[in-house]
DSSP file (Angstrom, degrees, kcal/mol; ACC not computed):
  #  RESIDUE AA STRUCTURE BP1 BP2  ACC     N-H-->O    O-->H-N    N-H-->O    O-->H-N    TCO  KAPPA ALPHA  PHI   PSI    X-CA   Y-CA   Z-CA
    1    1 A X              0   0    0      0, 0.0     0, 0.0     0, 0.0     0, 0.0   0.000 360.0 360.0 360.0 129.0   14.7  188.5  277.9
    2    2 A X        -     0   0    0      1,-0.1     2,-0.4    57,-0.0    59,-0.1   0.021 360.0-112.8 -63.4 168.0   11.0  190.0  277.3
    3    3 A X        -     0   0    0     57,-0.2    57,-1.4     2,-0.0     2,-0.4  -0.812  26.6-161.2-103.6 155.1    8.6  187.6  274.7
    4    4 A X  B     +A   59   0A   0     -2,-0.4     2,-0.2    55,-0.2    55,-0.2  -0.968  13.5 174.2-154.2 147.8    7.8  188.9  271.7
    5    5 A X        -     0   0    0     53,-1.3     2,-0.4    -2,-0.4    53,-0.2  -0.730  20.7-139.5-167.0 159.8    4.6  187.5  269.4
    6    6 A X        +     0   0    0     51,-0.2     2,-0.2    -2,-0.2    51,-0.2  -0.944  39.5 136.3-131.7 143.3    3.1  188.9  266.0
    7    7 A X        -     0   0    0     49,-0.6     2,-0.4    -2,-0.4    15,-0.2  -0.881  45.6 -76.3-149.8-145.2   -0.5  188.8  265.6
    8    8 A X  E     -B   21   0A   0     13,-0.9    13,-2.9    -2,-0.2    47,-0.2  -0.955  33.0-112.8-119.9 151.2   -3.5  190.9  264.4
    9    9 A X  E     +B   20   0A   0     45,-2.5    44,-1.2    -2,-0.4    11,-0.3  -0.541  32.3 166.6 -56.3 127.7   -5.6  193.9  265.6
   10   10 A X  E     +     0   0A   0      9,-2.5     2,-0.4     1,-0.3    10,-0.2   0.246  67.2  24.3 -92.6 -22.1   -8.9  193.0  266.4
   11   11 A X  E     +B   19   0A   0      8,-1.5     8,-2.1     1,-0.1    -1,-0.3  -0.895  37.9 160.3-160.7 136.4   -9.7  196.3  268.3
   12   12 A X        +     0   0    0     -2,-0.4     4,-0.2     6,-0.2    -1,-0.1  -0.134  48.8 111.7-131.6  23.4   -8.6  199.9  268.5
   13   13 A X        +     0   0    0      2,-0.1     5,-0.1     3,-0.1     3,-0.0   0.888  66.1  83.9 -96.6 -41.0  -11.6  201.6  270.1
   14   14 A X  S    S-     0   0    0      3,-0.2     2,-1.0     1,-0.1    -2,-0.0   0.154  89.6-111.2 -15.4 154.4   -9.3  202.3  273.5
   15   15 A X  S    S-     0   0    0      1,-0.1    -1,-0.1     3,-0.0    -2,-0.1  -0.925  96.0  -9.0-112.5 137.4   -7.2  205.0  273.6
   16   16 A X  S    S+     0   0    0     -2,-1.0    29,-2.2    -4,-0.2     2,-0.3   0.627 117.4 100.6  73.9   6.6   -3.7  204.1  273.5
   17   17 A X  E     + C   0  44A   0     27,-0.3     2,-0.3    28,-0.1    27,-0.2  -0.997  44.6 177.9-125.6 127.8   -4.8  200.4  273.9
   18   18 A X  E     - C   0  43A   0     25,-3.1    25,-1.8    -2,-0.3     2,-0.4  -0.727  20.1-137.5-115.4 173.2   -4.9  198.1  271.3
   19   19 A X  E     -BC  11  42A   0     -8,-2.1    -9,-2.5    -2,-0.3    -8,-1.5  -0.963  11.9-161.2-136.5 132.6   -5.9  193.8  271.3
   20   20 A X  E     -BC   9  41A   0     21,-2.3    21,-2.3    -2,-0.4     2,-0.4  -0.848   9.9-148.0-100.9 121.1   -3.9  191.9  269.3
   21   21 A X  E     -BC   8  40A   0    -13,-2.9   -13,-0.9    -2,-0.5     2,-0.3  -0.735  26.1-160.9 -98.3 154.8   -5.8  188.5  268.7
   22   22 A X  E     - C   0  39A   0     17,-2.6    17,-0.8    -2,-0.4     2,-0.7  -0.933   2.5-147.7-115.7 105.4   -2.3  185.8  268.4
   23   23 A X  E     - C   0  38A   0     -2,-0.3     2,-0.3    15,-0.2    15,-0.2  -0.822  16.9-179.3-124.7 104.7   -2.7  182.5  266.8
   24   24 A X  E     - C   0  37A   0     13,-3.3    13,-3.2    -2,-0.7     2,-0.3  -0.866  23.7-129.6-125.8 153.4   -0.9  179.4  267.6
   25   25 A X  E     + C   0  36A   0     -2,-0.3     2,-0.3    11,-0.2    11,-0.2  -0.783  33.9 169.5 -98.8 136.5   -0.7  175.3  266.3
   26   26 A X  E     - C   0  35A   0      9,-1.8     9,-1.4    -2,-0.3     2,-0.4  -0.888  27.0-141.6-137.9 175.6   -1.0  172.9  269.1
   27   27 A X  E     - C   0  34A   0     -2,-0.3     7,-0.2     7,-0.2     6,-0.1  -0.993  35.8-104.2-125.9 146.2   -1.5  169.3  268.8
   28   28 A X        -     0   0    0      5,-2.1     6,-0.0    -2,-0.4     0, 0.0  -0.246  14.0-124.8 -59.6 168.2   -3.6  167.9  271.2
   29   29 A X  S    S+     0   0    0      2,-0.1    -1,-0.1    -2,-0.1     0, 0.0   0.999 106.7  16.8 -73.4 -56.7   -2.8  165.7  274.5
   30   30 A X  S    S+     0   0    0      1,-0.1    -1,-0.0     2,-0.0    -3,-0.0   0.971 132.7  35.0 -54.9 -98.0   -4.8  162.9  273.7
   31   31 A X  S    S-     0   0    0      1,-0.1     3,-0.1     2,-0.0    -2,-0.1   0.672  85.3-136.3 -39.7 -43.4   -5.8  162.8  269.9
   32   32 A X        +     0   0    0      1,-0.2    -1,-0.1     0, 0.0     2,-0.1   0.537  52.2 147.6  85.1 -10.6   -2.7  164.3  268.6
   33   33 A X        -     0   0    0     -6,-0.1    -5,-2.1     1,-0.1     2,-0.5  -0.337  55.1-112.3 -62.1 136.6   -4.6  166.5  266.3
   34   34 A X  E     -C   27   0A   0     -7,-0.2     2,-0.3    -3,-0.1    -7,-0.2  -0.502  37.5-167.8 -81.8 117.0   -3.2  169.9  265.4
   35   35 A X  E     -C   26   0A   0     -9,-1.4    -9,-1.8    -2,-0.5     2,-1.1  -0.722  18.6-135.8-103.2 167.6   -5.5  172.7  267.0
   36   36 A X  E     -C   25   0A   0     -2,-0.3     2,-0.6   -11,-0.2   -11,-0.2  -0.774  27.8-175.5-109.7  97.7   -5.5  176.7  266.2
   37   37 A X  E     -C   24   0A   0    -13,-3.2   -13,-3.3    -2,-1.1     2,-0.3  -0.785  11.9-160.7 -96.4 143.8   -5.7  178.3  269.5
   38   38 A X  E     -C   23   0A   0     -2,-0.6     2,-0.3   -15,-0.2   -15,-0.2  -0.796   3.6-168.9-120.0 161.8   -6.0  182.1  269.5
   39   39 A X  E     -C   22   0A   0    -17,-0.8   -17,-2.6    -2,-0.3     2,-0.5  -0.878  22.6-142.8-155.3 130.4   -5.0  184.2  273.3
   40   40 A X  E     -C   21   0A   0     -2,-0.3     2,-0.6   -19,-0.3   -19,-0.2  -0.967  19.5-164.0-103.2 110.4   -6.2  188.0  272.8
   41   41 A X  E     -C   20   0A   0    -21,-2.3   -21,-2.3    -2,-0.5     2,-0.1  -0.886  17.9-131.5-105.1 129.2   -3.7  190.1  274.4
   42   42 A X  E     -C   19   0A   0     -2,-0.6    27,-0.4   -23,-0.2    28,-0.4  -0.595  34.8-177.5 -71.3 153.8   -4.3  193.7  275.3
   43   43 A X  E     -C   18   0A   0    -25,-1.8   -25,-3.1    -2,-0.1    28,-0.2  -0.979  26.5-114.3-154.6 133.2   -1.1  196.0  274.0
   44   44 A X  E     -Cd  17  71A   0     26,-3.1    28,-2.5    -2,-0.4   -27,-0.3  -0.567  19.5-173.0 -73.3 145.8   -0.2  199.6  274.3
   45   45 A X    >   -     0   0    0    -29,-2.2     3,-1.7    -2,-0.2   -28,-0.1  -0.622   8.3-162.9-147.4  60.8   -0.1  201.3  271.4
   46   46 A X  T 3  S+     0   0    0      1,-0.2    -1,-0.2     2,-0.1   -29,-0.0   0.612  88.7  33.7  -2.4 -77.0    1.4  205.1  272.5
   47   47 A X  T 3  S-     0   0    0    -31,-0.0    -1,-0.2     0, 0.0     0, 0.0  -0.193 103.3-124.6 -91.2  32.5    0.3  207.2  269.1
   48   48 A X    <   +     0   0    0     -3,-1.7    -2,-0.1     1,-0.1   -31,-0.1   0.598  63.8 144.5  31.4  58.3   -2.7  205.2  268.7
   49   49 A X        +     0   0    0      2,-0.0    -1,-0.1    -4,-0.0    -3,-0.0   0.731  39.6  97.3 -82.3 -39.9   -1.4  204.3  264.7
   50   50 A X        -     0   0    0     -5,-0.1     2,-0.3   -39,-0.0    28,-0.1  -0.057  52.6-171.8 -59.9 168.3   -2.8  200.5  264.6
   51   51 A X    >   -     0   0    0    -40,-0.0     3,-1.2   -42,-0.0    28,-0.3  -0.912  43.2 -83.8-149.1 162.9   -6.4  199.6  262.9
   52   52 A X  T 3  S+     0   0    0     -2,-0.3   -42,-0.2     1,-0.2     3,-0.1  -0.293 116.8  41.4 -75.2 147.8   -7.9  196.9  262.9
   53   53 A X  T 3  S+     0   0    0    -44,-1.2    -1,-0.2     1,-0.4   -43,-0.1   0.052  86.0 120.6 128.5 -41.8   -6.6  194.5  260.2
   54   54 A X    <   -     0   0    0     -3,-1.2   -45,-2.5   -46,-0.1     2,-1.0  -0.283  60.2-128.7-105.3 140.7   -2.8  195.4  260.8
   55   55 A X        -     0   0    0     22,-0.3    21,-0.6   -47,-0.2    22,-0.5  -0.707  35.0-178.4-120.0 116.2   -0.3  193.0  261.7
   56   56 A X  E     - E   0  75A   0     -2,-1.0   -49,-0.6    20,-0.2     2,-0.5   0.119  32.0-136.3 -85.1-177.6    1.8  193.7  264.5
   57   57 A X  E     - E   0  74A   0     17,-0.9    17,-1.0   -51,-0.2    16,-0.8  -0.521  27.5-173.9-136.6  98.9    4.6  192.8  266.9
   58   58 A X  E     - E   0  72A   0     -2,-0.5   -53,-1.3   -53,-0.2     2,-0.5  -0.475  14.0-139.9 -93.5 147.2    4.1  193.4  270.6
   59   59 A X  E     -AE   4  71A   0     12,-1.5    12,-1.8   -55,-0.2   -55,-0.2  -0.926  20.4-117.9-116.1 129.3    6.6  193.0  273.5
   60   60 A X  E     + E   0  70A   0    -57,-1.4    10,-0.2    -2,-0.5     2,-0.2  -0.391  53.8 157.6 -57.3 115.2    5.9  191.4  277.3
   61   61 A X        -     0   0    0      8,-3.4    -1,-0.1     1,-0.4     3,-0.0  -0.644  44.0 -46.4-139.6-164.5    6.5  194.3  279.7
   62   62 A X  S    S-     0   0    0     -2,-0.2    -1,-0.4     1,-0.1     2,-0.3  -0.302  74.6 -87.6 -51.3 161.5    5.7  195.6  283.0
   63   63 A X        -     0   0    0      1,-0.1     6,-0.2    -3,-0.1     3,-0.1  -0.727  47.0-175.8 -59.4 137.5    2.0  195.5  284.0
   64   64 A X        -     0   0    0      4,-0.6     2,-0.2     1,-0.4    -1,-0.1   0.595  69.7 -24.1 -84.5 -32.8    0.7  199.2  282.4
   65   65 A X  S    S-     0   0    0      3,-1.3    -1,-0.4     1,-0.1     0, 0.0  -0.931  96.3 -61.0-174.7 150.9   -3.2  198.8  283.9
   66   66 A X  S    S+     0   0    0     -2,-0.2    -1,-0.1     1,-0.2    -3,-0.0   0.619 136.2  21.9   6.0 -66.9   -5.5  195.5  285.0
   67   67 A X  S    S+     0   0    0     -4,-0.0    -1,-0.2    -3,-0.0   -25,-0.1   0.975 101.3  97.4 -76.0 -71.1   -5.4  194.0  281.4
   68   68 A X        +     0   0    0      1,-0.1    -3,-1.3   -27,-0.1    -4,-0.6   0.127  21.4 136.4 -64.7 120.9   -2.3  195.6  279.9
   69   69 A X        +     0   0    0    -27,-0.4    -8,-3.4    -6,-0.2     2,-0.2   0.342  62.4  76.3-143.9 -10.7    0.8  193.4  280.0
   70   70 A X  E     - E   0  60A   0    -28,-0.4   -26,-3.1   -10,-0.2     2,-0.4  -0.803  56.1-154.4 -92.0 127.4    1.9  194.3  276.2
   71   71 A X  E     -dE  44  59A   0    -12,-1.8   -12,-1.5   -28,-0.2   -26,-0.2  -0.835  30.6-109.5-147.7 131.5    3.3  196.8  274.2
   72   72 A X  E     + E   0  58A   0    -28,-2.5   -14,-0.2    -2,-0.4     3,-0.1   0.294  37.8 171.8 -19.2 107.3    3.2  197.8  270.7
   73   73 A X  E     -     0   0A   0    -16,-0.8     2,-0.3     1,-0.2   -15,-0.2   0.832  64.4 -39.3 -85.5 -82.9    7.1  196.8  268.9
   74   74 A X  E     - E   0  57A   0    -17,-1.0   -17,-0.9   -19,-0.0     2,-0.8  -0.982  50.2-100.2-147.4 134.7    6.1  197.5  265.6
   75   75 A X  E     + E   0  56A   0     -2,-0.3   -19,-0.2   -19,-0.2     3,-0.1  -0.460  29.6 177.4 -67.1 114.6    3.7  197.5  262.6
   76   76 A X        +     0   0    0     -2,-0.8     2,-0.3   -21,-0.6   -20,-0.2   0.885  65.9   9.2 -75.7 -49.3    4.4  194.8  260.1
   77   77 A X        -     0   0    0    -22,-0.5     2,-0.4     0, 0.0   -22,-0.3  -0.873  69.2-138.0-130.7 166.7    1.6  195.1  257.3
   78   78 A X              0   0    0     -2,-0.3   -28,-0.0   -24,-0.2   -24,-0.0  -0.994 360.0 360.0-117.0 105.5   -0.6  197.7  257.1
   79   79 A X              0   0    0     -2,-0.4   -27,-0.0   -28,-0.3    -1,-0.0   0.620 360.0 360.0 -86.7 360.0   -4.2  196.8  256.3
């Protein structure tokens, strides 16, 4: 079964590649304190639709290109 993750657009200036910044709670090892880690993932985006703002839902797929390991499910809000 593929992964599938929501985040937000941070950049649409590719064509047909978007990066989806992702945002997760973690507690530390030590401390036990909850950190916000963000992972920027590159995603294909086919009919170039996203801007930045918009919050999507991207799916783990074949490698596309170097980066590209993502691709565009669906738009969730619209900014």
């Amino acid at each position: 079964m593929n992964k599938e993750t929501s985040g937000i657009v941070v950049s649409n200036k590719m064509n047909k590649t978007i990066i989806v910044a992702v945002k997760k709670q973690i507690s530390h090892k030590k401390y036990g304190k909850i950190i916000l880690k963000t992972n920027k993932y590159y995603a294909h985006d086919e009919n170039n639709t996203c801007n930045i703002g918009d919050i999507v839902k991207i799916q783990e797929t074949r490698p596309l290109s170097k980066n590209k390991r993502w691709k565009l499910v669906e738009l969730i809000k619209k900014q």
